[in-house]
N, C-alpha and C positions, 0 to 999 in steps of 0.2 A: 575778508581774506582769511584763506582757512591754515592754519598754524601746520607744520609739518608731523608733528604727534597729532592730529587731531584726525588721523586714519583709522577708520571704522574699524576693522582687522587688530589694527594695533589696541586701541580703547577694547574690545570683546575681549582681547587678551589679558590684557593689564585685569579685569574684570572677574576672569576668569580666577585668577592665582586669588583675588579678594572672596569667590565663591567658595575656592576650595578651601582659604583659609575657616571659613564657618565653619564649613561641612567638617575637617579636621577635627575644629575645636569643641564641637559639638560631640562627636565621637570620644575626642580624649576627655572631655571632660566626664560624659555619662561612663566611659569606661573607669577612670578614676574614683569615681563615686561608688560605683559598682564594686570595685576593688576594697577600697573603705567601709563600705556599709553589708557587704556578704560577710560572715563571719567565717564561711567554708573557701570562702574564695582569698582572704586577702591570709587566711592559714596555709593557704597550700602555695600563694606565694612567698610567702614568709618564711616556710618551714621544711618546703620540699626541694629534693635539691635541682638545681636548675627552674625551680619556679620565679626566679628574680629575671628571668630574661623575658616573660609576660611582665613586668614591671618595664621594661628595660621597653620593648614593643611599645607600650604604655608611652612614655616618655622621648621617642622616637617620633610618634605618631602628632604629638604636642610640642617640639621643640619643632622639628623638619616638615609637619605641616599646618600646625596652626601659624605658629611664631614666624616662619622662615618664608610662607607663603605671602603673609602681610609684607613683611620686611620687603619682598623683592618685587610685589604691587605698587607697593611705597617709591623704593625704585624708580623702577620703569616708567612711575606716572612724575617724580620728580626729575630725575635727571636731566630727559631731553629738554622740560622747562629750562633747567641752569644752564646748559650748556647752550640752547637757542638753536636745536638743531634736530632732525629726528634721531629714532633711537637709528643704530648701525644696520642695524639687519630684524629686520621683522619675520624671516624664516627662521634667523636664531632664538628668537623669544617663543616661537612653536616648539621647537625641539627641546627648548630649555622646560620648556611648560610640561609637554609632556611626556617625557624622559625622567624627572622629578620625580610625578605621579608614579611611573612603572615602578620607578627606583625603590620608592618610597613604602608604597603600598607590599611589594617583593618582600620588604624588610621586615614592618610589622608580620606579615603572615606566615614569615621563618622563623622570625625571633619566638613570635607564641606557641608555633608548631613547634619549637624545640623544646619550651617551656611546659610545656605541656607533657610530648614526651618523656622528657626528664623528670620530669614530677610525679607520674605515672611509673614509670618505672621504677623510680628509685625503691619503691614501695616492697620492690622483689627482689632486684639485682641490686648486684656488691657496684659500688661507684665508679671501677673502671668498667663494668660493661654498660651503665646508663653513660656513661663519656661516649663512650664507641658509636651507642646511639644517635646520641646528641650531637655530636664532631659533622655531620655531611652535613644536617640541619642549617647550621652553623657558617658551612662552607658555602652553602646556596646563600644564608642571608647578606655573607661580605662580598657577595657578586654583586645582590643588586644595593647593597651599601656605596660600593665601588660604581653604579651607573647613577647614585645620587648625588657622588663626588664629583664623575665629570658632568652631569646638570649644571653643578652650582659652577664647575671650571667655563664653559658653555656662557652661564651668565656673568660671570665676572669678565670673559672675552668681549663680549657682547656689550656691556658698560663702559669696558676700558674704552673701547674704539670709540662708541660714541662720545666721553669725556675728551679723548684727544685732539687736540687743534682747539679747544673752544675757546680761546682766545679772539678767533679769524673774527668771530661772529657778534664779538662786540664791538 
């Protein structure tokens, strides 16, 4: 008899948040290291202004997708176990999946794109016009910051429901 998580669709998924955590981790790590062992690179994060938000990218990339990608494989593959039920919705764990990703991905390539500006500029301009610069950069990365908030709103919806009633099922 085949367990109600044990949906092909649902396992690629779960599967999927475990691929991407690698790939993530794989990235922030070699990006870290990079950052560490460049002596021009982790100076101009260090020292330039708005170069801390390539750090920040950095650390984004490694909390919201190595860490948070595990965390909610972990999840996904545990819950409907405890509760004895499938998860709630299998078209919300697509969305959550990859909605994440968009969110996620949006965020590192703003945060460095501003880091970068910033860092470059400051080189010439007085530090309220590298702000000015920097400020839309900025404003684009807490949009898709904002679509990785409601991702994780998405999956905490999507756990609740499933958790609720499991009482019935024992």
């Amino acid at each position: 008899m085949r367990e109600p998580w044990e949906d092909e669709e649902y396992v690629k998924y779960t599967l999927w948040f475990i691929f991407a955590c690698v790939v993530y981790s794989i990235i922030g790590f070699s990006w870290g290291a990079l950052m560490g062992g460049i002596h021009d690179f982790r100076h101009f994060v260090d020292h330039r202004m708005f170069g801390k938000l390539i750090v920040r990218a950095h650390t984004h990339i490694n909390l919201l997708g190595w860490v948070e990608m595990a965390i909610f494989a972990a999840v996904y593959y545990v819950v409907p176990r405890l509760a004895k039920r499938p998860i709630y919705s299998l078209k919300l764990v697509k969305v959550h999946f990859w909605t994440h990703n968009f969110g996620l991905i949006g965020m590192v390539v703003f945060f460095t794109t501003a880091g970068i500006i910033g860092g470059i500029a400051s080189q010439t301009l007085p530090p309220a016009d590298v702000e000015l610069l920097v400020r839309p950069w900025l404003a684009v990365m807490g949009i898709f910051g904002s679509i990785v908030l409601l991702a994780n709103c998405i999956w905490a919806y999507n756990i609740f429901r499933t958790c609720a009633g499991w009482r019935k099922n024992w």
